[in-house]
PATOR-532070 format. One record per residue (C-alpha): residue number from 1; residue in three letters; x, y, z. Coordinates in steps of 0.1 Angstrom, whole numbers, padded with zeros to 4 digits. Layout:
% residues N
n,res,X,Y,Z
NUM,ALA,X,Y,Z
...
***
This chain:
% residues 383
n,res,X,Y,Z
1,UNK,0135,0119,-0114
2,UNK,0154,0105,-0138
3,UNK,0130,0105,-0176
4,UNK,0138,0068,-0182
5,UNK,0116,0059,-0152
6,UNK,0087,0081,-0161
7,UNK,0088,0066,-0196
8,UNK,0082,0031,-0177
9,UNK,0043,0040,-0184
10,UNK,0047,0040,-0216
11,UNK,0060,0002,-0219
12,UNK,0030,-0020,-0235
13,UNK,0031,-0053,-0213
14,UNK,-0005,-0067,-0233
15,UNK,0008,-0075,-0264
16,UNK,0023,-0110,-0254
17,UNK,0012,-0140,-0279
18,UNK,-0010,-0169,-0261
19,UNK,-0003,-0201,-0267
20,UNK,-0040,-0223,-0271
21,UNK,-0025,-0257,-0282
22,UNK,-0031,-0269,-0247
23,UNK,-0054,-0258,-0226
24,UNK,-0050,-0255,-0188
25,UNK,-0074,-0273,-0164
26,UNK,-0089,-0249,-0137
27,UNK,-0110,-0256,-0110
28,UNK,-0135,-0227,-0085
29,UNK,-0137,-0235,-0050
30,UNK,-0163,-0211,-0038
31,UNK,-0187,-0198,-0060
32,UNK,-0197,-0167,-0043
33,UNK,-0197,-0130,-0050
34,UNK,-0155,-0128,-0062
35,UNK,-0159,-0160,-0082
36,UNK,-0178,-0145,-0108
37,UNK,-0147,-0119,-0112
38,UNK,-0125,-0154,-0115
39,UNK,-0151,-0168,-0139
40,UNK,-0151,-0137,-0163
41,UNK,-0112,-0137,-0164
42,UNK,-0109,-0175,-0171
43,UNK,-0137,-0169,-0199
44,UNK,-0120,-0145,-0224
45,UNK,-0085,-0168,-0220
46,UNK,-0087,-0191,-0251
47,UNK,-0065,-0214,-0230
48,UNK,-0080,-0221,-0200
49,UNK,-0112,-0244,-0193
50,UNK,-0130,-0244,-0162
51,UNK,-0135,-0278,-0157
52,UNK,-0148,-0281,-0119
53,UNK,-0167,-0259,-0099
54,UNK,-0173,-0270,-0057
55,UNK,-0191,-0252,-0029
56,UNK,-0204,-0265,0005
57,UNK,-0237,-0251,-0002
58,UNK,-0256,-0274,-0017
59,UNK,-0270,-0265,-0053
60,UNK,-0250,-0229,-0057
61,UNK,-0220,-0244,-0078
62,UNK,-0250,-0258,-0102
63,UNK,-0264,-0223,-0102
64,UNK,-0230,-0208,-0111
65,UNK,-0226,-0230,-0136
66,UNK,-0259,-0223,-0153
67,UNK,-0254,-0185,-0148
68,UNK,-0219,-0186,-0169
69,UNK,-0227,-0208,-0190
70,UNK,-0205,-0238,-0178
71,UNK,-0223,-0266,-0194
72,UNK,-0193,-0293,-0189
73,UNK,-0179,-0283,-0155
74,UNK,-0185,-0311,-0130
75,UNK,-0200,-0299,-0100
76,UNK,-0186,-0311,-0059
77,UNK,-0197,-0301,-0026
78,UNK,-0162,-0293,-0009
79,UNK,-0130,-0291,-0022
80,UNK,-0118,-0324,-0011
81,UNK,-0140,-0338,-0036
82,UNK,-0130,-0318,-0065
83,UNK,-0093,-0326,-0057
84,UNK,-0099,-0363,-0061
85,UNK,-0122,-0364,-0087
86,UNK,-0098,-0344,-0111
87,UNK,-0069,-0363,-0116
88,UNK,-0058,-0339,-0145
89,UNK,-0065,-0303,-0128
90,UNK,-0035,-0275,-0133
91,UNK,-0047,-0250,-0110
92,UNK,-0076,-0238,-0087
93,UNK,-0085,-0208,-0077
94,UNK,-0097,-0204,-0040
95,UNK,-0129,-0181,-0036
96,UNK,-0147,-0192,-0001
97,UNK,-0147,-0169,0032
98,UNK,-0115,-0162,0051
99,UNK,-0117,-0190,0074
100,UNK,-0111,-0215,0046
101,UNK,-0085,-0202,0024
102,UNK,-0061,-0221,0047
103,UNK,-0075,-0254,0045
104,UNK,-0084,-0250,0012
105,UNK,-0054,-0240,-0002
106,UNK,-0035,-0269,0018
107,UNK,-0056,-0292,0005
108,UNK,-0049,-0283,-0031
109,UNK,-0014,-0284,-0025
110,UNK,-0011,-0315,-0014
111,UNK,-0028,-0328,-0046
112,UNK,-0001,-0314,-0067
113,UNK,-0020,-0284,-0080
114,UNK,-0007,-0249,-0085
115,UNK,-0035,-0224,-0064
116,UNK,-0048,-0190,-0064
117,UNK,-0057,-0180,-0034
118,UNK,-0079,-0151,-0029
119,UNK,-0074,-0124,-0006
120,UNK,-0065,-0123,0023
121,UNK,-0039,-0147,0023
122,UNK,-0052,-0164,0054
123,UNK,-0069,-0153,0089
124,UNK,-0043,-0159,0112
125,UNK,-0004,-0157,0113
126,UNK,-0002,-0195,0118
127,UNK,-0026,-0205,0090
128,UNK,0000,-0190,0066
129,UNK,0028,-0205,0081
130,UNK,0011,-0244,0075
131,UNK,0000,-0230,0041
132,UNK,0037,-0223,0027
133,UNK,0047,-0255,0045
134,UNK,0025,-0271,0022
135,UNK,0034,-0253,-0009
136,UNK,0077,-0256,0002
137,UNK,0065,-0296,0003
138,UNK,0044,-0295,-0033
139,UNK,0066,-0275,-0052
140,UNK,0037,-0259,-0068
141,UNK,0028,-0225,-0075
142,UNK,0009,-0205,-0045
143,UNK,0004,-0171,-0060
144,UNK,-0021,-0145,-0034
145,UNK,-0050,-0127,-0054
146,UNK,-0038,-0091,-0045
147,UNK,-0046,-0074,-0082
148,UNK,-0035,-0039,-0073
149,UNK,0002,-0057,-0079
150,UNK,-0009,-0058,-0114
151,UNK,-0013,-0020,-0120
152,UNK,0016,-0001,-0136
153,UNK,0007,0033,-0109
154,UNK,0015,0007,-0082
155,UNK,0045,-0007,-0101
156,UNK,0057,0032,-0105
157,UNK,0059,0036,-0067
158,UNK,0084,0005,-0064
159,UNK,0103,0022,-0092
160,UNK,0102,0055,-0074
161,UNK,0120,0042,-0043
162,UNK,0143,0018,-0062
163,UNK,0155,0047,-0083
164,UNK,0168,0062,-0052
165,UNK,0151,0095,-0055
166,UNK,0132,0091,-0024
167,UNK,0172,0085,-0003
168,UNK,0168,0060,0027
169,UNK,0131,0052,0038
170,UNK,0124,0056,0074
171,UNK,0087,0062,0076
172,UNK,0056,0045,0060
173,UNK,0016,0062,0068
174,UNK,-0008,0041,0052
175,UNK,-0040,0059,0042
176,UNK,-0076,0056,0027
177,UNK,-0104,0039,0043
178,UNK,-0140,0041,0039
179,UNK,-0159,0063,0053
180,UNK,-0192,0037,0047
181,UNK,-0175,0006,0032
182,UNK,-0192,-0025,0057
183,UNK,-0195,-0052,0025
184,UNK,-0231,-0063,0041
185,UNK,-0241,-0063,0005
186,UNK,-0228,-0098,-0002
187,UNK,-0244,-0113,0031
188,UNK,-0226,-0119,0064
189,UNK,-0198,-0137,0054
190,UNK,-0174,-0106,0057
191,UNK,-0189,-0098,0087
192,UNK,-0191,-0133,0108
193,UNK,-0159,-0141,0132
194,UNK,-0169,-0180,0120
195,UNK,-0162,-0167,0082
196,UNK,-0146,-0136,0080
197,UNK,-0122,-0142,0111
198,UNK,-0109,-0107,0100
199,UNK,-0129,-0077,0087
200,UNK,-0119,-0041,0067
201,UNK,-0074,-0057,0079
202,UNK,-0081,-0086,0056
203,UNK,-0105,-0070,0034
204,UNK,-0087,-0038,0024
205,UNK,-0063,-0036,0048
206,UNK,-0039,-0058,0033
207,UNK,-0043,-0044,-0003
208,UNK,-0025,-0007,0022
209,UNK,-0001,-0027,0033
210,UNK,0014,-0046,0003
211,UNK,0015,-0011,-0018
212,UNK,0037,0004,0008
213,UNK,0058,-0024,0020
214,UNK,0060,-0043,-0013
215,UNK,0078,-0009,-0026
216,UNK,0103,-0009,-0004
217,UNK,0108,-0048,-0005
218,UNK,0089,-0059,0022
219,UNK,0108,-0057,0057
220,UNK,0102,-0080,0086
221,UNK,0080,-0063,0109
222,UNK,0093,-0068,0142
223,UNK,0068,-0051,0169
224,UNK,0033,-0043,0166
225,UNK,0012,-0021,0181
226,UNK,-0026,-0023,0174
227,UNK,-0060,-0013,0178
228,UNK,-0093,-0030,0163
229,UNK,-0127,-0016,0169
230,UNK,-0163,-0022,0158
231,UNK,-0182,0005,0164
232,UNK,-0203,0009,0137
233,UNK,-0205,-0029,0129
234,UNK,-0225,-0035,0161
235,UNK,-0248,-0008,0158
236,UNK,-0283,-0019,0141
237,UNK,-0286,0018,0128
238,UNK,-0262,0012,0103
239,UNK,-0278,-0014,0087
240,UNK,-0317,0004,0076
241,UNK,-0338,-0025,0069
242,UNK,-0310,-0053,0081
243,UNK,-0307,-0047,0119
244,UNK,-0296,-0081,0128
245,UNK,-0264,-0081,0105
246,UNK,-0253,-0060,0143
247,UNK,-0258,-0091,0156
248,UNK,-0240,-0110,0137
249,UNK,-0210,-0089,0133
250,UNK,-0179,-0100,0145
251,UNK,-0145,-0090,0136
252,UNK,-0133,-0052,0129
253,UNK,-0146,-0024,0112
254,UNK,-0116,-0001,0122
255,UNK,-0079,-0010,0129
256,UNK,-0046,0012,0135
257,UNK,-0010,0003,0148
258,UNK,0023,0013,0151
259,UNK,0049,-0011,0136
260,UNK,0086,-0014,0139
261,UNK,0102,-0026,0108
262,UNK,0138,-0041,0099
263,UNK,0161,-0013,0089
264,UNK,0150,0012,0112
265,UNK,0119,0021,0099
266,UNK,0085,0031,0108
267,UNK,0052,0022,0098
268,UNK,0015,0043,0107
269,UNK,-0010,0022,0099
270,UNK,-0046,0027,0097
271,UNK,-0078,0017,0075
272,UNK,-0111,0017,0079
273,UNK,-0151,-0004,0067
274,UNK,-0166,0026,0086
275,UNK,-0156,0059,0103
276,UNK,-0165,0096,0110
277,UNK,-0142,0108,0083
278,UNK,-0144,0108,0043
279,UNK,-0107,0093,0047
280,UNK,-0081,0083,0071
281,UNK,-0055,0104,0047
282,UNK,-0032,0098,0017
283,UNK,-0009,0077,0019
284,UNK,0028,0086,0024
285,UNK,0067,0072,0018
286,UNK,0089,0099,0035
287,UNK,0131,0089,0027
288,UNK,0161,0109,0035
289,UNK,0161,0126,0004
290,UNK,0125,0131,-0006
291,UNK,0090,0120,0003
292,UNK,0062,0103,-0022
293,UNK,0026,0110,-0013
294,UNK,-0001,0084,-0026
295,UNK,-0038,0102,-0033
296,UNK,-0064,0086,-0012
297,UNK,-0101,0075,-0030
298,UNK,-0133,0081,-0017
299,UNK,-0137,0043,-0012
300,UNK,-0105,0024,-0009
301,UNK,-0107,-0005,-0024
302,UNK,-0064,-0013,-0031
303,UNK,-0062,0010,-0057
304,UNK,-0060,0047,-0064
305,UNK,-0068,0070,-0093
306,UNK,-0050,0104,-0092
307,UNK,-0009,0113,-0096
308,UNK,0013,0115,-0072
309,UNK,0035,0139,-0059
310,UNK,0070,0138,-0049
311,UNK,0084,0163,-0029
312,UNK,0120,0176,-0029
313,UNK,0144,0205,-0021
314,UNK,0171,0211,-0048
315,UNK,0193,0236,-0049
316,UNK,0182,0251,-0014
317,UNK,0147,0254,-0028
318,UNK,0109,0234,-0026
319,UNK,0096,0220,-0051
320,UNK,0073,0194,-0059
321,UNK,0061,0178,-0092
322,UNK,0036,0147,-0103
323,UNK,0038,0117,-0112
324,UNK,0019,0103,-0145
325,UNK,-0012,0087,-0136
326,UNK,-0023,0058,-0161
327,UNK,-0054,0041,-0166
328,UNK,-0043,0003,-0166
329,UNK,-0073,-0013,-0177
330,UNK,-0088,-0051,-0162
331,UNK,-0062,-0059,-0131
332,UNK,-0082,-0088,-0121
333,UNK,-0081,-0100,-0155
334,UNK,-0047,-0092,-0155
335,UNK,-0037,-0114,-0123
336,UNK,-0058,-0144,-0134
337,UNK,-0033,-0140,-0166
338,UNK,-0004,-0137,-0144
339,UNK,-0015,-0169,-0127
340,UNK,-0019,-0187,-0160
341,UNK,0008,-0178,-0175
342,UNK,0030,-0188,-0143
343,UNK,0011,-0226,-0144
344,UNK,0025,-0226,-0187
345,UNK,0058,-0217,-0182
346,UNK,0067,-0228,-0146
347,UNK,0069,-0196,-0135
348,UNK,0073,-0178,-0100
349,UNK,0044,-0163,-0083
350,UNK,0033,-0125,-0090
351,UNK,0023,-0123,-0054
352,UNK,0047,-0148,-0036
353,UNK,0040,-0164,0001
354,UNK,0074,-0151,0008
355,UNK,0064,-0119,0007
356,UNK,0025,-0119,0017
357,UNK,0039,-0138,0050
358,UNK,0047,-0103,0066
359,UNK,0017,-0088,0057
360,UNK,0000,-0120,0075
361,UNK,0023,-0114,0102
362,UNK,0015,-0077,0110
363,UNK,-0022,-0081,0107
364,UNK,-0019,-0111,0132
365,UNK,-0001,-0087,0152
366,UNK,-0023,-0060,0155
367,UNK,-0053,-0084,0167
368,UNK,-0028,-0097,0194
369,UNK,-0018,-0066,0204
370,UNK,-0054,-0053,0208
371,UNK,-0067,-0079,0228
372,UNK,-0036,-0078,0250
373,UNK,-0034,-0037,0250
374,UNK,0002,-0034,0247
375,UNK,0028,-0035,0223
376,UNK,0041,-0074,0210
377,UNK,0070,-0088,0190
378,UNK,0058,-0104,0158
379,UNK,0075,-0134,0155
380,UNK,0075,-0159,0123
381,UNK,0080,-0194,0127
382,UNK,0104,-0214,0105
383,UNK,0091,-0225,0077
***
């Protein structure tokens, strides 16, 4: 590998100045668990105020509010509220269950406000679609909270296969899991088909997907075959003290598929909430000249934390070497940034729609293709 693209790590991307003349209006939908993450971020930014908070439940956005000390936000009970009574709002960002990202995010669109929408993008296939119809209509920026894209380790494996060291790509094997990973801790909104409509696909799942297919600019998946199962989900055991979260589970704790990509190329996929195993494997880009392997964590949660290895023959001979590993500090603070600084300087998203759409599309996919038990064709509508 060439030394210019090892040196990449040492680039300093954190020193940019901040403009605080004017401040940019943001608004929580949500208040749960991840919008204290959003809340943090948007503190320490000198030019951002939080100016509205909204959650269906009645009395939680007051008790955010008090617990971040957000003494002027004005409080809503739904998002349609907070979108007309804040004429002046630059952004949002979306925090509530899976099942309303989509309306959510439309919704904010169609005000003529830029949106961050958590992750997953949406539950289903067509959901996305009517989401970036909304945002083509708006014009406004529709960035997707996937903060792994922020980390200069994940940036390094787009620079790997760019440089060309890796030759054509033909197969992807996404790895990691969790061996016990079912977020119960936050409640049952992961867990719920009403809420979550998706389990550890939208969770984590999605985070496996947009490191290896984001590196090799994001192909159109073209068939899928999938598997779901929920196993451990449904059995009360699991849950010591909580035995009627079994009840209430609904969606996956286990997927796996076989996908067919544009450009002849392959893609084993597989991720896990729960499973026999401490993990389903690294993961691995294998190209006609070399192959990159991706370390697996103990609990895969979109990022990893040891160097890879690229693997070679030169000269008639084996050999292997590693890749730098770097610690990259705050990456949600860093996407909230990224999302700020896109809203100041009518920027393009970090995470764009364009992209995220074929990860929407494969995950769709694979809970088609379980419930029919065959193989599909994953097709996109126009958007």
């Amino acid at each position: 590998m060439t030394d210019n693209i090892l040196d990449a790590f040492k680039e300093n991307h954190d020193n940019k100045e901040i403009d605080v003349s004017k401040k940019i209006k943001i608004g929580i939908i949500g208040t749960g668990w991840i919008a204290d993450a959003h809340i943090d971020a948007y503190k320490s930014m000198e030019d951002v105020e939080v100016v509205a908070l909204a959650d269906l439940v009645d009395g939680k956005a007051e008790a955010f509010a008090k617990k971040h000390g957000l003494e002027n936000a004005r409080i809503y009970l739904s998002d349609e509220e907070l979108l007309a009574g804040e004429k002046e709002l630059d952004g949002v960002s979306i925090c509530t269950y899976n099942c309303q990202h989509a309306p959510c995010a439309i919704h904010a669109l169609e005000a003529g406000v830029n949106v961050m929408l958590e992750k997953p993008f949406t539950v289903t296939l067509d959901e996305a679609v009517e989401v970036m119809r909304a945002e083509k209509k708006s014009g406004k920026i529709l960035t997707i909270g996937f903060q792994p894209r922020m980390s200069e380790n994940m940036q390094m494996i787009k620079k790997i296969v760019e440089s060309g060291e890796l030759g054509k790509i033909y197969y992807l094997q996404a790895g990691g899991g969790r061996r016990r990973g079912i977020p119960t801790p936050f409640g049952t909104s992961f867990i719920a088909k009403e809420t979550g409509g998706i389990g550890a696909m939208g969770d984590i799942g999605c985070y496996s997907l947009d490191m290896l297919l984001g590196a090799i600019g994001y192909p159109k998946p073209l068939t899928c075959t999938g598997y779901t199962s929920d196993f451990f989900g449904k059995d009360p055991s699991y849950y010591p003290g909580h035995p009627e979260y079994a009840e209430k589970f609904g969606v996956d704790d286990f997927a796996a598929a076989f996908v067919r990509l544009e450009g002849g190329i392959i893609l084993d996929f597989r991720i896990s909430w729960a499973m026999n195993m401490d993990t389903a494997g690294d993961a691995l880009i294998l190209g006609t000249k070399g192959g990159l392997r991706i370390p697996s964590t103990e609990c895969w949660n979109g990022e990893f934390d040891k160097p890879m290895t690229v693997y070679k023959t030169v000269g008639g001979k084996d050999i292997e070497y590693k890749v730098p590993y770097e610690p990259c500090g705050d990456l949600f603070k860093k996407k909230i940034r990224s999302f700020v600084d896109s809203i100041k300087e009518n920027g393009k998203p970090t995470v764009p729609s364009s992209e995220i759409i074929y990860n929407q599309a494969i995950i769709d996919g694979i809970v088609r293709s379980a419930k029919l038990g065959r193989e599909i064709e994953v097709e996109i509508p126009e958007i």
